[in-house]
Short mmCIF file of the C-alpha atoms (twelve columns), coordinates in Angstrom:
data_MODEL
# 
_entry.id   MODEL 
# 
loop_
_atom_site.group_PDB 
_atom_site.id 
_atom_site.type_symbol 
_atom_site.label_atom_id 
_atom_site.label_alt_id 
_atom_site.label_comp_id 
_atom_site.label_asym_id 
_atom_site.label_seq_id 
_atom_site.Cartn_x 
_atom_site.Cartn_y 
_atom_site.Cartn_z 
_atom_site.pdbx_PDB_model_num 
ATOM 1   C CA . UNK A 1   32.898  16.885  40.694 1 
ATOM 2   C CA . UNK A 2   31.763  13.292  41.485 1 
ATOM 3   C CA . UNK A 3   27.786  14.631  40.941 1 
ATOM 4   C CA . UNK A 4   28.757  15.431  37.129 1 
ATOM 5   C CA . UNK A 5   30.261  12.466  36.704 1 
ATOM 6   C CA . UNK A 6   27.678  10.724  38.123 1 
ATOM 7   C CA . UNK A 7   25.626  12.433  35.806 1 
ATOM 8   C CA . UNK A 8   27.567  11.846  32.715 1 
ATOM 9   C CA . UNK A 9   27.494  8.276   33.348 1 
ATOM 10  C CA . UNK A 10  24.292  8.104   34.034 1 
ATOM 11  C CA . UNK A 11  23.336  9.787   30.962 1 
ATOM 12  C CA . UNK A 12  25.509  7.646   28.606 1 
ATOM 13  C CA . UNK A 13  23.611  4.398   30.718 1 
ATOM 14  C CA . UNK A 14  20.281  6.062   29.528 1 
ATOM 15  C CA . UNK A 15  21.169  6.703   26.003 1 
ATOM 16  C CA . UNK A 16  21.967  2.486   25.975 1 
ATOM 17  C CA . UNK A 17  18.564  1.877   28.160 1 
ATOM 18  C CA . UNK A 18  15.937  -0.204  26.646 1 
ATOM 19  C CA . UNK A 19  13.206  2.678   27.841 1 
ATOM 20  C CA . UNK A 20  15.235  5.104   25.521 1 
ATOM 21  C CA . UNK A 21  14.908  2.318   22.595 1 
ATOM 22  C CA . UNK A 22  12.767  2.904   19.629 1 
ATOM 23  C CA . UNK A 23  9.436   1.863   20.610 1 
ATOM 24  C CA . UNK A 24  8.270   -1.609  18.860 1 
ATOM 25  C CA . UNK A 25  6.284   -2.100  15.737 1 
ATOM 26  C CA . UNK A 26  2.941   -3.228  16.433 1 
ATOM 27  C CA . UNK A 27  1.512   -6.838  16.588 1 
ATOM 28  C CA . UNK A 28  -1.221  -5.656  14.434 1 
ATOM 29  C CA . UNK A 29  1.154   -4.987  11.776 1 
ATOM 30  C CA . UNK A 30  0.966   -7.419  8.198  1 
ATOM 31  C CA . UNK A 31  -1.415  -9.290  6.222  1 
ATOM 32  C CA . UNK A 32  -4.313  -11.271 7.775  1 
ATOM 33  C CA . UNK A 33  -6.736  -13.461 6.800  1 
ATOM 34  C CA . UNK A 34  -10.808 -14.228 7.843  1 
ATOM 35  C CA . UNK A 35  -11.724 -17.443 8.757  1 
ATOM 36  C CA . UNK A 36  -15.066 -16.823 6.834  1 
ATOM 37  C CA . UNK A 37  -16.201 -20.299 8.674  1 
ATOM 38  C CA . UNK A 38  -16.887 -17.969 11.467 1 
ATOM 39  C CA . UNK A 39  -19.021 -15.797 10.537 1 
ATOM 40  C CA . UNK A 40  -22.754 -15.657 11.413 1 
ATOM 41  C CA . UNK A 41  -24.278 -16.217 7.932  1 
ATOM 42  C CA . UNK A 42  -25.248 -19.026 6.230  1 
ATOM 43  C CA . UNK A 43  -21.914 -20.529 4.146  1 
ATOM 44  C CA . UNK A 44  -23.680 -19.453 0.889  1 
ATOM 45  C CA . UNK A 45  -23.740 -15.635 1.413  1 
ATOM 46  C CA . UNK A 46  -20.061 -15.510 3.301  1 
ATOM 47  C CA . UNK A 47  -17.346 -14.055 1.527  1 
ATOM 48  C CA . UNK A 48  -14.948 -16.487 -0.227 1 
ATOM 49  C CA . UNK A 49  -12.190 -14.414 1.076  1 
ATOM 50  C CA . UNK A 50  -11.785 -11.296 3.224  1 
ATOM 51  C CA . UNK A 51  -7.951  -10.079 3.774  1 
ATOM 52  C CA . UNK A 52  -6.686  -7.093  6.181  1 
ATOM 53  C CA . UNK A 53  -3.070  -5.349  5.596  1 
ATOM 54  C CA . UNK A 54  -2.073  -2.773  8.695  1 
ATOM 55  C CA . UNK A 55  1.184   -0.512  8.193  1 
ATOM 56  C CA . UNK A 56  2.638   2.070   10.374 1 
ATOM 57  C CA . UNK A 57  3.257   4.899   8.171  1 
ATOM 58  C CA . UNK A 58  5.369   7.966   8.394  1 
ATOM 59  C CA . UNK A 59  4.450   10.871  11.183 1 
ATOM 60  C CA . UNK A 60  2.417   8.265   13.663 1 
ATOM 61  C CA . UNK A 61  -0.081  7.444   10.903 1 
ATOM 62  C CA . UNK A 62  -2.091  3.957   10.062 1 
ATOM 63  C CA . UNK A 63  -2.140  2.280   6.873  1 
ATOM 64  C CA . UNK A 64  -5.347  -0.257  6.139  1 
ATOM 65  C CA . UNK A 65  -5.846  -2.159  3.158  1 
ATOM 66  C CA . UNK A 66  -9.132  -4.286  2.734  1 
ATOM 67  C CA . UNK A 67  -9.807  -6.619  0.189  1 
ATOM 68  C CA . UNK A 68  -13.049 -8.603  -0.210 1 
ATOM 69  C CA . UNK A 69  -14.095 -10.816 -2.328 1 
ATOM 70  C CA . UNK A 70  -17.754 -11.780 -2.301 1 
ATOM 71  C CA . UNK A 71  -19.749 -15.063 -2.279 1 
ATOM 72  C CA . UNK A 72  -20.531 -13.918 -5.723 1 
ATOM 73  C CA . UNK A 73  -16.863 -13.519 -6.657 1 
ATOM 74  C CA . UNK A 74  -17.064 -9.607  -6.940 1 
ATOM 75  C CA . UNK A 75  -13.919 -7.503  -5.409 1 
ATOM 76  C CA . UNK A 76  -14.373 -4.748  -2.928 1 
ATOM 77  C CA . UNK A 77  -11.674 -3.201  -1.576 1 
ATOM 78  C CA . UNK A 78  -10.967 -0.194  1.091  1 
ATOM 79  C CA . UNK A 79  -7.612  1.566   1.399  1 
ATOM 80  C CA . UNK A 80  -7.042  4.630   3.814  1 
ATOM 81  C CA . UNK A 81  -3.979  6.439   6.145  1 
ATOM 82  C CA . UNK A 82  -4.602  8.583   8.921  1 
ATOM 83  C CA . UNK A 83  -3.616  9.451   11.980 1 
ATOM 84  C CA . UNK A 84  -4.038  7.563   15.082 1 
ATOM 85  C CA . UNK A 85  -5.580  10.307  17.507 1 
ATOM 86  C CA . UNK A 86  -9.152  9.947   16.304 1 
ATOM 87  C CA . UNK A 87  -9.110  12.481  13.795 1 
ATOM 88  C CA . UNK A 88  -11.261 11.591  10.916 1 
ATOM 89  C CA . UNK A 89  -9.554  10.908  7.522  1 
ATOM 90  C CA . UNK A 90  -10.577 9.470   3.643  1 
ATOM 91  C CA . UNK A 91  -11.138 6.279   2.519  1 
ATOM 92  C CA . UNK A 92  -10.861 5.118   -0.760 1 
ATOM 93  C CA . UNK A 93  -12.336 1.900   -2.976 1 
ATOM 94  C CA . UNK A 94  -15.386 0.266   -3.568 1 
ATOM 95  C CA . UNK A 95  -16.362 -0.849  0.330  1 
ATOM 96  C CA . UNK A 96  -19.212 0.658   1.941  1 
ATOM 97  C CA . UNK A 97  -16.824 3.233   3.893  1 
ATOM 98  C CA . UNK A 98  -15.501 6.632   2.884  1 
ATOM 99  C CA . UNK A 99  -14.526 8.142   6.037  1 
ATOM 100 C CA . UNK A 100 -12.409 6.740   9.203  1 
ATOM 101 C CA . UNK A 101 -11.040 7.713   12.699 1 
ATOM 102 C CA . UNK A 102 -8.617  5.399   14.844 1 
ATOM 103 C CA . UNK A 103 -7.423  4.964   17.741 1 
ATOM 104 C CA . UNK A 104 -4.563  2.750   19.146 1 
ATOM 105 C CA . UNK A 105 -5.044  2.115   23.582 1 
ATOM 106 C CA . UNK A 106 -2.399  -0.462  23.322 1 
ATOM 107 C CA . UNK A 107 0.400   -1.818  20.644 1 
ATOM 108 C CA . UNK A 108 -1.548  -4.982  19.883 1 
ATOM 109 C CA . UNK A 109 -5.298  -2.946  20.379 1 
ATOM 110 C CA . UNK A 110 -6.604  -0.999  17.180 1 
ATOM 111 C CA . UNK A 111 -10.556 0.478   17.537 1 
ATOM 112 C CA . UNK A 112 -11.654 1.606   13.526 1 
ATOM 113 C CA . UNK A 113 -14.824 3.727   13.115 1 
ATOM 114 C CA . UNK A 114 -16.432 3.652   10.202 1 
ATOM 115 C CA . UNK A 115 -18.494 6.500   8.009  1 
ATOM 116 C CA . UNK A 116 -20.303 6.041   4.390  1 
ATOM 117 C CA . UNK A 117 -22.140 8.854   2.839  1 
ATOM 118 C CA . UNK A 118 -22.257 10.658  6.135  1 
ATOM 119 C CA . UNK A 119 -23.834 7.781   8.173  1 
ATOM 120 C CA . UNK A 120 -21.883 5.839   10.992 1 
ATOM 121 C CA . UNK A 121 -21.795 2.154   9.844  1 
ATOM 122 C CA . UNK A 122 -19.380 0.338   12.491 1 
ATOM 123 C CA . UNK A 123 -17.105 0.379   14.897 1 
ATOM 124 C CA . UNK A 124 -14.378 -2.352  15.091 1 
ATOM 125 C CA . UNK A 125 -12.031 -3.331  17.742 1 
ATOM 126 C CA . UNK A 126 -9.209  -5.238  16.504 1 
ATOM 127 C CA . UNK A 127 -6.727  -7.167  18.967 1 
ATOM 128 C CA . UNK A 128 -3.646  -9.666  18.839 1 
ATOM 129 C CA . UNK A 129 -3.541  -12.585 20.663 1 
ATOM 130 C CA . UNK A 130 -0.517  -12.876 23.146 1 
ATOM 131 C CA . UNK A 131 1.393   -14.973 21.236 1 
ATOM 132 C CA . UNK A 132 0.905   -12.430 17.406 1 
ATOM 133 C CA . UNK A 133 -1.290  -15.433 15.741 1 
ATOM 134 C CA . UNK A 134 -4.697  -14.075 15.667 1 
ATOM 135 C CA . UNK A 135 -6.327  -11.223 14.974 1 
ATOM 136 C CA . UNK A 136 -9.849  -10.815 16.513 1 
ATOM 137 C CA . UNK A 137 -12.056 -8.529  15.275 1 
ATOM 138 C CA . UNK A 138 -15.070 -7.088  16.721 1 
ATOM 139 C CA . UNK A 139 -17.879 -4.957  14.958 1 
ATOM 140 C CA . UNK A 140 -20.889 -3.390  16.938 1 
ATOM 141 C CA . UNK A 141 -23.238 -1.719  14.837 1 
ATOM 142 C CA . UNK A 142 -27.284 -0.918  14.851 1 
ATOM 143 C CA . UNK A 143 -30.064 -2.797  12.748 1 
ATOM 144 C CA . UNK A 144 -32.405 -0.514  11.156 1 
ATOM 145 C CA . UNK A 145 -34.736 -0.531  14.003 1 
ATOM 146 C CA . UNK A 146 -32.174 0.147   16.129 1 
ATOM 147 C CA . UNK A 147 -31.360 -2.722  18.117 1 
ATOM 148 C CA . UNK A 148 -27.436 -3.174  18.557 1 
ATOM 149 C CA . UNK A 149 -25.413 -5.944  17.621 1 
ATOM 150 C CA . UNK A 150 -22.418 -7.218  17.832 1 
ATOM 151 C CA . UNK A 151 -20.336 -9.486  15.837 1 
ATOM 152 C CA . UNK A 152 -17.051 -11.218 15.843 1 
ATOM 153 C CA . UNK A 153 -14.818 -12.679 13.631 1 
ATOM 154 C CA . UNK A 154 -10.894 -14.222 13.693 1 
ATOM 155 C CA . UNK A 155 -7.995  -13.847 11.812 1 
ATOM 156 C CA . UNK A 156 -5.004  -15.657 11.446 1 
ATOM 157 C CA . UNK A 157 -1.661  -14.001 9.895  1 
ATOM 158 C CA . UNK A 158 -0.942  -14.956 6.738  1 
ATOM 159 C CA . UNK A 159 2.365   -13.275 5.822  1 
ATOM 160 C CA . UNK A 160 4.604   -11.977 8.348  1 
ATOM 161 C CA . UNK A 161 4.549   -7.660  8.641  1 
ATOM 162 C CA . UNK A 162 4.601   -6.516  5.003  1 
ATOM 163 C CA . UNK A 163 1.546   -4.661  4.966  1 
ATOM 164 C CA . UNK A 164 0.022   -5.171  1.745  1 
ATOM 165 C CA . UNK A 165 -2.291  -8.035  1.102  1 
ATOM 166 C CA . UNK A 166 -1.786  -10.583 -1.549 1 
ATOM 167 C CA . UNK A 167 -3.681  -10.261 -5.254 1 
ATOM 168 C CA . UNK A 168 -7.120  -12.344 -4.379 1 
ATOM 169 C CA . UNK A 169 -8.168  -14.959 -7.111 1 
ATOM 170 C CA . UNK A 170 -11.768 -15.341 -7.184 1 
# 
């Protein structure tokens, strides 16, 4: 008798456990924006502005909004939502990507591969900093003569987990 109500209480201390708890959004999650000053181009080809939105969506999925807007002024933009297990899903908008797979190691840990037109472009690992302020991103990819390269680029948060970015004005 004293082993099932061990049990019970045991199982009513569980159900009230932090391990049984919902697990926690992700650091990734909200709107972020590029420091374009760090980026390897000269300052008259960078972007003006370059802005990220992740959302967790329903059934373990990832929501990414991109939104570019180009030295010349011009708006590009990328939009997709697919699962996090690799699995390759659509994406939508005028960027140079139309198909995406993801993958999340960690809560704060994100790694993106990108397709256009049937040719790999990127991949891009995105982590948090410790303390949910910055967002670095990095890209490898291969020149046309295939040499690899590597680039990387910060973010800082600029609105705190809503998951859509701000309307740019060029």
């Amino acid at each position: 008798m004293k082993a099932v109500i061990a049990a019970g209480l045991m199982a009513m201390v569980l159900q009230g456990s932090p391990v049984m708890a919902a697990a926690p959004s992700s650091p990734l999650v909200g709107e972020w924006a590029l420091d374009v000053s760090t980026l390897p181009m000269p300052p008259a080809v960078r972007p003006r502005r370059v802005a990220l939105a992740f959302q967790e969506a329903a059934e373990g999925r990832w929501s990414t909004q991109v939104e570019i807007i180009d030295a010349e002024g011009k708006r590009l933009y990328s939009e997709s939502t697919i699962p996090l297990d690799g699995t390759p899903g659509k994406a939508t908008g005028t960027y140079f990507v139309d198909v995406v797979a993801a993958k999340m190691p960690s809560p704060n840990v994100l790694v993106m591969q990108f397709v256009f037109e049937g040719i790999p472009r990127s991949t891009r690992v995105f982590s948090v900093s410790a303390d949910g302020a910055v967002l670095t991103e990095t890209e490898t990819y291969f020149l046309k003569d295939g040499t690899p390269k590597m680039r990387t680029a910060h973010f800082t948060r600029s609105a705190a987990k809503t998951g859509t970015p701000r309307p740019a004005t060029p």
